[in-house]
C-alpha positions as CSV (number, residue, x, y, z in Angstrom):
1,X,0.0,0.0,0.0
2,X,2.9,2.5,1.0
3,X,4.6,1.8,-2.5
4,X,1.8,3.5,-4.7
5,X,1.8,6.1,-2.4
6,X,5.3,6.5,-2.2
7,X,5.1,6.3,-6.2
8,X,2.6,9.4,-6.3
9,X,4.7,11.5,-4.3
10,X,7.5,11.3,-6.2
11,X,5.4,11.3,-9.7
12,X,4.3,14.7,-7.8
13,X,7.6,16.1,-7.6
14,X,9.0,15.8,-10.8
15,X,6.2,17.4,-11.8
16,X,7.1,20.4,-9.9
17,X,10.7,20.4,-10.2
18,X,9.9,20.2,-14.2
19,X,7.7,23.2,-14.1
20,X,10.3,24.9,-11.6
21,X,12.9,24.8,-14.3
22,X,10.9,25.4,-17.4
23,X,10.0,28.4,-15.2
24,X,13.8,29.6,-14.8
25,X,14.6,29.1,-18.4
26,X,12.0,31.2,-19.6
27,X,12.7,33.7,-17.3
28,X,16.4,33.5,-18.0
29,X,15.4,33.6,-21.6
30,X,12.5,36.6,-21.7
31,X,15.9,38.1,-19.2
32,X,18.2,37.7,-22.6
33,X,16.0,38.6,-25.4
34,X,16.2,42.3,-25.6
35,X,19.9,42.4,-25.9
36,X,19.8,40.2,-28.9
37,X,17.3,42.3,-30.4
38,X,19.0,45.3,-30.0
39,X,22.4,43.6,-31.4
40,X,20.1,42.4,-34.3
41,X,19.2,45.4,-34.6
42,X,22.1,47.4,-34.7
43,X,23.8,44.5,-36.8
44,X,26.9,44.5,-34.5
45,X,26.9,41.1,-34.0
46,X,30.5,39.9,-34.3
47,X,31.6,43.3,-35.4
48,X,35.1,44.4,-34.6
49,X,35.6,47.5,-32.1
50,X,37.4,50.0,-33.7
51,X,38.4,53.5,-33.6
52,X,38.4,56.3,-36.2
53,X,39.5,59.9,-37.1
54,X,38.5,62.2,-39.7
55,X,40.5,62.5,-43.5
56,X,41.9,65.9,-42.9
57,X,43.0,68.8,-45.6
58,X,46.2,71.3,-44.6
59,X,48.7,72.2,-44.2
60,X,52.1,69.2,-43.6
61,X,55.6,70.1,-43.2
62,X,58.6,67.5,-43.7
63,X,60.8,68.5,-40.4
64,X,63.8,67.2,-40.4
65,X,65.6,66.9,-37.0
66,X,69.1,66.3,-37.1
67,X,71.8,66.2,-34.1
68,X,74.4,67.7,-33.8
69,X,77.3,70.0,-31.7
70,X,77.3,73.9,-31.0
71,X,80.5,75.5,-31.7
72,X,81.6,79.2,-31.0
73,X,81.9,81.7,-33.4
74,X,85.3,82.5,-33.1
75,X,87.9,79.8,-31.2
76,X,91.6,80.7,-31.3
77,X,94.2,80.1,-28.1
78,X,96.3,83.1,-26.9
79,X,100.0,82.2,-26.4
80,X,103.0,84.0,-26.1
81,X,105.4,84.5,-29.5
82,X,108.5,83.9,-26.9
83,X,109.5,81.3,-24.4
84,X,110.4,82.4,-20.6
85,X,109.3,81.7,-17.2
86,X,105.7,83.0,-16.8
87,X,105.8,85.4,-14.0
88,X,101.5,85.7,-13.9
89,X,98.6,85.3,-16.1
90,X,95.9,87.5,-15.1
91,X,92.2,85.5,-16.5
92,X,91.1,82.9,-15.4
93,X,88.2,80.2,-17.7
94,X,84.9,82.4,-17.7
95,X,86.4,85.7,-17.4
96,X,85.8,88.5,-19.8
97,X,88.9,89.9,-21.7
98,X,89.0,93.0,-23.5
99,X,90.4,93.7,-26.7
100,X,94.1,94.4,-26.6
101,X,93.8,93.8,-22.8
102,X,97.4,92.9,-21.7
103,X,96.9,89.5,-19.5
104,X,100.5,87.8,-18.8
105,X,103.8,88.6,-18.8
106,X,106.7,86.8,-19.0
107,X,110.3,86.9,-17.6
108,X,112.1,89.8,-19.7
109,X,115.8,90.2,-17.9
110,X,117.1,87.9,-21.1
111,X,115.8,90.0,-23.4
112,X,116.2,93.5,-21.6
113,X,119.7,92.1,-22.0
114,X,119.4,91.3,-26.0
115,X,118.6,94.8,-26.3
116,X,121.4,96.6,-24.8
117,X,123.6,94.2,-26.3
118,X,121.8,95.2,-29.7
119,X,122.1,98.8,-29.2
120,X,126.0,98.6,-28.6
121,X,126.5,97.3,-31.8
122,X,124.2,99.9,-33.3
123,X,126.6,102.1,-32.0
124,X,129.7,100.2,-33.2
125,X,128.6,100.7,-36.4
126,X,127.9,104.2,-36.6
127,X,131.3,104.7,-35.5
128,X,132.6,102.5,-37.7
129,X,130.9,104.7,-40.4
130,X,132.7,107.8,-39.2
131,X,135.9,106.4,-39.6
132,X,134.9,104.8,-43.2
133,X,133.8,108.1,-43.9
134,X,137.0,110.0,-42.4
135,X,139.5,107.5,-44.4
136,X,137.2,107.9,-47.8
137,X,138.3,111.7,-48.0
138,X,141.7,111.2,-47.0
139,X,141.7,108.7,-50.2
140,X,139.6,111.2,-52.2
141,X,142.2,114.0,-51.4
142,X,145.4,111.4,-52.3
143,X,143.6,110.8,-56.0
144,X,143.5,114.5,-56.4
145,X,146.9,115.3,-55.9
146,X,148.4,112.4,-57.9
147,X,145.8,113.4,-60.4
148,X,147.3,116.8,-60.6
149,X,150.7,115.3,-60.3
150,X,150.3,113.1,-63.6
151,X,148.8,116.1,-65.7
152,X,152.4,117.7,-64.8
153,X,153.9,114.3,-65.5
154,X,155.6,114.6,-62.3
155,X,153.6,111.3,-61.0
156,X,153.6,107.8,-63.1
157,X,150.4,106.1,-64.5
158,X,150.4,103.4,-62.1
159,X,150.2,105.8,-58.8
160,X,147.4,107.7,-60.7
161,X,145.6,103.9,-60.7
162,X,146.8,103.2,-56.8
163,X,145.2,106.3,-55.7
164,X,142.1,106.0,-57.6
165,X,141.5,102.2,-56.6
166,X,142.1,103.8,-53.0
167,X,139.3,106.1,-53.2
168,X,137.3,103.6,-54.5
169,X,138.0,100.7,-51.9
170,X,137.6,103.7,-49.2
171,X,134.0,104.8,-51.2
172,X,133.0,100.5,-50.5
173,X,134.0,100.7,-46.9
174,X,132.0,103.3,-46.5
175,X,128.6,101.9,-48.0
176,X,129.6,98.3,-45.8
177,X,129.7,100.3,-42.8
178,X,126.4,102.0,-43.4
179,X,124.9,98.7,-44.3
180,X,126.0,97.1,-41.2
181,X,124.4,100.2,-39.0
182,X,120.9,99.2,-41.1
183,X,121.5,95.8,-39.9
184,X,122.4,96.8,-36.5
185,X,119.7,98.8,-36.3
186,X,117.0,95.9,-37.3
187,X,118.9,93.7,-34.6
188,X,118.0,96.0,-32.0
189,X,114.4,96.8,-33.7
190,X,113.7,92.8,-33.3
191,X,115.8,92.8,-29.9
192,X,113.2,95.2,-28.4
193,X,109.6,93.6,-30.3
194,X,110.9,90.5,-28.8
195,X,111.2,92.3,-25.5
196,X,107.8,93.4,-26.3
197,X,106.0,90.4,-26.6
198,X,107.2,89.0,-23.2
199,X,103.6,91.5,-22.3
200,X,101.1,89.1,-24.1
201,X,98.0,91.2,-25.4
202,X,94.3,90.0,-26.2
203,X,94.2,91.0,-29.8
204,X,91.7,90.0,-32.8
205,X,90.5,91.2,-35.3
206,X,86.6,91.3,-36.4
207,X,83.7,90.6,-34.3
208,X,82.8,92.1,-30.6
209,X,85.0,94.1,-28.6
210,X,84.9,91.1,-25.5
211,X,85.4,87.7,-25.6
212,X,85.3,84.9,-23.1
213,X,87.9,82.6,-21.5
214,X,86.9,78.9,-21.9
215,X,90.0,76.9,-21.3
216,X,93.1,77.6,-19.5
217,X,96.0,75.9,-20.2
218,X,98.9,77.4,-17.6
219,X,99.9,78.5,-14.4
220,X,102.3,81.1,-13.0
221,X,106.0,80.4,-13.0
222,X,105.8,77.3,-15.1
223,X,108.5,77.9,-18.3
224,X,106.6,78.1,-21.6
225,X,107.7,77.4,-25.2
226,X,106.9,79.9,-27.7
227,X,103.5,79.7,-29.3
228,X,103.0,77.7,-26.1
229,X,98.6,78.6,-25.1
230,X,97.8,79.8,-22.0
231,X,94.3,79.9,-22.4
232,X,91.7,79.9,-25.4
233,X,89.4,83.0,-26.1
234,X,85.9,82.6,-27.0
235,X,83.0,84.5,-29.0
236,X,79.7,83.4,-28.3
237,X,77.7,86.0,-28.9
238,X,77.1,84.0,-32.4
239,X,77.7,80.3,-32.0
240,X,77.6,77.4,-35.0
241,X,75.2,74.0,-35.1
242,X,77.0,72.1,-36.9
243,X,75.3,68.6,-38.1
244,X,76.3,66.2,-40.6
245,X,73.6,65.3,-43.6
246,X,73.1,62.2,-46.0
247,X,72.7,62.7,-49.5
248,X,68.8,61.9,-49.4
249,X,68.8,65.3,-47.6
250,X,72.1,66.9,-49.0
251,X,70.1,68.5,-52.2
252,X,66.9,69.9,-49.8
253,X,69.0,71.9,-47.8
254,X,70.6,75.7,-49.1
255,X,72.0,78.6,-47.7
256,X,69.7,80.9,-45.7
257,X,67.2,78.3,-45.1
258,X,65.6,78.4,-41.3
259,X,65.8,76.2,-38.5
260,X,64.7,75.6,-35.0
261,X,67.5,74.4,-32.1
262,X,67.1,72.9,-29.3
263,X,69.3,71.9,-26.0
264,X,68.7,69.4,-23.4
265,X,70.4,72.0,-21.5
266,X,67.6,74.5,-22.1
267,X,64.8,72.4,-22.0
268,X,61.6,74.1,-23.3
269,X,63.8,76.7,-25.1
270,X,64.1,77.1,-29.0
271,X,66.6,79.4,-30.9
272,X,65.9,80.7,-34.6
273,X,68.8,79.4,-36.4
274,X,69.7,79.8,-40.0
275,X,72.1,77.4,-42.8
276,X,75.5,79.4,-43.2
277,X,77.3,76.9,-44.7
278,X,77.1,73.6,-47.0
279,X,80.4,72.0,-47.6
280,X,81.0,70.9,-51.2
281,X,81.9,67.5,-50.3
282,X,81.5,64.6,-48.5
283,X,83.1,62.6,-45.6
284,X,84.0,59.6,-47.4
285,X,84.0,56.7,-44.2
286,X,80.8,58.2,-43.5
287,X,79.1,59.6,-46.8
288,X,77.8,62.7,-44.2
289,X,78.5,66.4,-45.2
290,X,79.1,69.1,-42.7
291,X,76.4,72.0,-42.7
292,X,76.8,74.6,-40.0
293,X,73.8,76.8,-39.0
294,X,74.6,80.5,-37.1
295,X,72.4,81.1,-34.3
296,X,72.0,84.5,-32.5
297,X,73.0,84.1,-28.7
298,X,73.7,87.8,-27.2
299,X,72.8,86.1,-23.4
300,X,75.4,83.7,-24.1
301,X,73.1,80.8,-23.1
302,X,73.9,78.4,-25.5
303,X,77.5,77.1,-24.8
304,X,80.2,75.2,-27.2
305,X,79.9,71.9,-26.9
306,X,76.7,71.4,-26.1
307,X,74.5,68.5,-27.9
308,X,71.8,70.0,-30.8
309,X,68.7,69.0,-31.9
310,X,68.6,71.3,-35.3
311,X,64.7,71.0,-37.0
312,X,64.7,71.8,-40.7
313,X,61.6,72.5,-43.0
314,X,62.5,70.6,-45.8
315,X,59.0,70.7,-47.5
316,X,55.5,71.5,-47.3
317,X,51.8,71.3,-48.8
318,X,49.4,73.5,-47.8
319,X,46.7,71.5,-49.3
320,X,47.5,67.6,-47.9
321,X,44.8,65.4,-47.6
322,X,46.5,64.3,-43.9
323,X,45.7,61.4,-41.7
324,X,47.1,60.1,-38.8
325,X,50.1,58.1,-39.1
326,X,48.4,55.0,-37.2
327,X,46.0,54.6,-39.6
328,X,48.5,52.5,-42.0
329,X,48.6,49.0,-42.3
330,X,50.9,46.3,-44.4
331,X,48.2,44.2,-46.6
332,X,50.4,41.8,-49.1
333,X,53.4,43.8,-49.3
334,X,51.1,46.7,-50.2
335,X,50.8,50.1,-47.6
336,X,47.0,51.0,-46.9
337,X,44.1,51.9,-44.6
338,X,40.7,51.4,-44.0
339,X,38.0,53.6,-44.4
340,X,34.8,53.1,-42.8
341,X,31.6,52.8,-44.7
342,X,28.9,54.2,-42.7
343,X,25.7,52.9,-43.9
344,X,27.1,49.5,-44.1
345,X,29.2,50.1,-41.1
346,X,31.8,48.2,-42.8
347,X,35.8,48.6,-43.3
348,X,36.8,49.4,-47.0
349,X,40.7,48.9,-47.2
350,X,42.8,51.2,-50.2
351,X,46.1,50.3,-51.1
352,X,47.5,54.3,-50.6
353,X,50.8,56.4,-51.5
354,X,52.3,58.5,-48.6
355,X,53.8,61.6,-48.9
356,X,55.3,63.8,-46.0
357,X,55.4,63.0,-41.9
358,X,55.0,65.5,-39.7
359,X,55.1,63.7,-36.6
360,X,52.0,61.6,-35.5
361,X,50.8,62.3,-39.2
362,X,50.9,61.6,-42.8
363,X,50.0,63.0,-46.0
364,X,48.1,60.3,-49.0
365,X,49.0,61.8,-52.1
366,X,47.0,58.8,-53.9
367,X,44.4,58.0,-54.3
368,X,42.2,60.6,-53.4
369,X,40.5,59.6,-50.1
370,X,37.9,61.2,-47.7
371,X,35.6,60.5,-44.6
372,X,36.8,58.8,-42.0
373,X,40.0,56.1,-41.3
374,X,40.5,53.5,-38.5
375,X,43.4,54.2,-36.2
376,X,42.8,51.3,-33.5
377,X,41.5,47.7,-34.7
378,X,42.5,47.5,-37.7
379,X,45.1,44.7,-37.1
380,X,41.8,42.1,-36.4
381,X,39.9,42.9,-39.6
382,X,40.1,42.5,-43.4
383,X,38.3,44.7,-46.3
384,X,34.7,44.1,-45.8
385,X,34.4,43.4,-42.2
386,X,32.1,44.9,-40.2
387,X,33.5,47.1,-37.2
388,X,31.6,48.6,-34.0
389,X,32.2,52.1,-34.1
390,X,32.7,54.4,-31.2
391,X,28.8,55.0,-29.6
392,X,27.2,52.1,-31.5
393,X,26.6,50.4,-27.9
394,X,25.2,53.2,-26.6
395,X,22.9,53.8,-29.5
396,X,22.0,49.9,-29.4
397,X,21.1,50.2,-25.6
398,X,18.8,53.1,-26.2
399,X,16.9,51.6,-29.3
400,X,16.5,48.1,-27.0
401,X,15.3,49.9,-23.9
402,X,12.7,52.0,-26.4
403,X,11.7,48.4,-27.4
């Protein structure tokens, strides 16, 4: 008797537990249906998220940056013409020297010694020029009294020739001792510039009236050779980029073209700089050729040897069709995008020919493209593929909660 009963009560609840879960999965699925309507509906199923931006038309420039070093204007070491024992040197690296500004002297008793020693045999010779002088007319008067003795034929031919060759040998004596005072008299001129230059001057020639120290080379009482620097002079109130350019770029570049500089010593500064110089040649080893640029500097903030960062405008169009450089994709071999077909909501890819990069952007020069290009996404989809653009899912929720 208890078996039938048993029997009901479970017949009983399977019944329930059937309509308990026929219950849950139609609530689960009356709990799923809008969505997929409203993906139906929008036809984003599968579709790929993507990104876009907008074909744009301006202006591009082709800037160039090249690196490079600043040099000064002017670079030349100061050093004395003599050697000797430098007594002092009065600059120091940094300090400001003017021109013709007397900064070191060297130990002159030597050569205050090579003067007077010049200047006595300047004086030997003048004497010896008296007497040349004295003994020429005593020869000159001895030819004119044999002469007048030979008209009277009191004297022979051959004194007449004695006295003569006399006055002539005494005439040569003379002109030797006045050459020797001329030569005596250099001696002592170079005896006393050499004298001179044991002051050593600050002298140029061109440019500002006040340059700069930079390097120093010697110290007081140390003994210098001559044209031995003691320090190196410096004019940066113009100083020189100068970079190094292959021959892709060699034929863009001229004189007077503009340019931008920039230090990572002055960062967030830029100079105006302009192209000075193009050399007619190349570096072989490297196939480079050396461009300077001048750059105006009166603060004297940009220094000599510091690193450049020299940005050229070699090119422009003021009419690009310009989109951003991370639009591109490699398809086959072949360089493209994708633009994006709004009624279809669909990716369209075109094989396309760049032109100039200005930083995060490029210029298509074929073919002739507009709307809009993907910039993120594009790496998971082919031409024809449907994409999810940005505020689809928005627009998808709103149409399904309407519904």
């Amino acid at each position: 008797m208890t078996k039938p009963i048993g029997g009901k009560l479970l017949g009983g609840a399977a019944v329930l537990l059937a309509v308990g879960l026929a219950a849950a999965v139609g609530w689960r699925l009356w709990e799923t249906r809008p969505d997929e309507e409203s993906a139906r509906a929008s036809g984003e199923r599968g579709a790929v998220a993507v990104e876009t931006a907008p074909v744009e038309r301006g202006l591009i420039r082709d800037l160039r940056v090249f690196t490079g070093t600043l040099e000064a204007a002017s670079r030349f070491s100061v050093a004395p013409k003599v050697s000797g024992r430098l007594l002092w040197l009065e600059v120091d690296i940094g300090d400001s020297v003017e021109r013709g500004r007397e900064v070191a002297r060297l130990d002159d008793d030597e050569f205050v010694q090579q003067v007077a020693q010049a200047d006595a045999e300047l004086q030997i010779a003048k004497a010896n020029v008296a007497e040349a002088n004295s003994a020429r007319l005593v020869a000159q008067r001895d030819f004119e009294r044999v002469r007048a003795l030979r008209e009277r034929d009191i004297a022979s031919e051959s004194d007449l020739d004695a006295a003569e060759a006399g006055l002539r040998a005494a005439e040569a004596r003379v002109k030797v001792t006045e050459a020797t005072v001329l030569q005596r008299r250099a001696a002592l001129e170079t005896a006393r510039l050499r004298l001179s230059h044991t002051r050593v001057t600050a002298d140029w020639t061109g440019g500002g009236d006040v340059r700069l120290v930079g390097e120093r080379f010697a110290d007081e009482g140390g003994t210098l050779a001559a044209n031995e620097p003691l320090f190196s002079l410096l004019d940066i109130d113009t100083v020189r980029a100068v970079i190094f350019v292959t021959e892709r770029d060699y034929g863009r570049l001229g004189i007077g073209q503009p340019a931008t500089v920039r230090t990572d010593a002055l960062t967030g500064r830029s100079f105006e700089a302009t192209v000075a110089r193009v050399a007619p040649q190349f570096r072989e080893n490297v196939r480079q050729a050396r461009v300077e640029l001048t750059i105006d500097n009166p603060g004297g903030d940009l220094k000599p040897g510091m690193f450049a960062r020299v940005e050229i405008e070699l090119g422009r169009d003021d009419k690009a069709r310009i989109v951003p450089i991370d639009a591109l994709v490699r398809r086959n071999e072949a360089t493209g995008l994708f633009l994006v077909d709004r009624e279809e909501n669909r990716a369209r890819f075109f094989e396309v020919t760049t032109g100039i990069r200005e930083r995060a952007r490029v210029q298509i020069t074929e073919p002739e493209i507009a709307g809009e290009v993907i910039t993120l996404g594009q790496d998971q989809i082919v031409d024809g593929a449907a994409v999810r653009l940005p505020g689809s899912e928005a627009v998808a929720a709103r149409e399904g909660g309407a519904r």
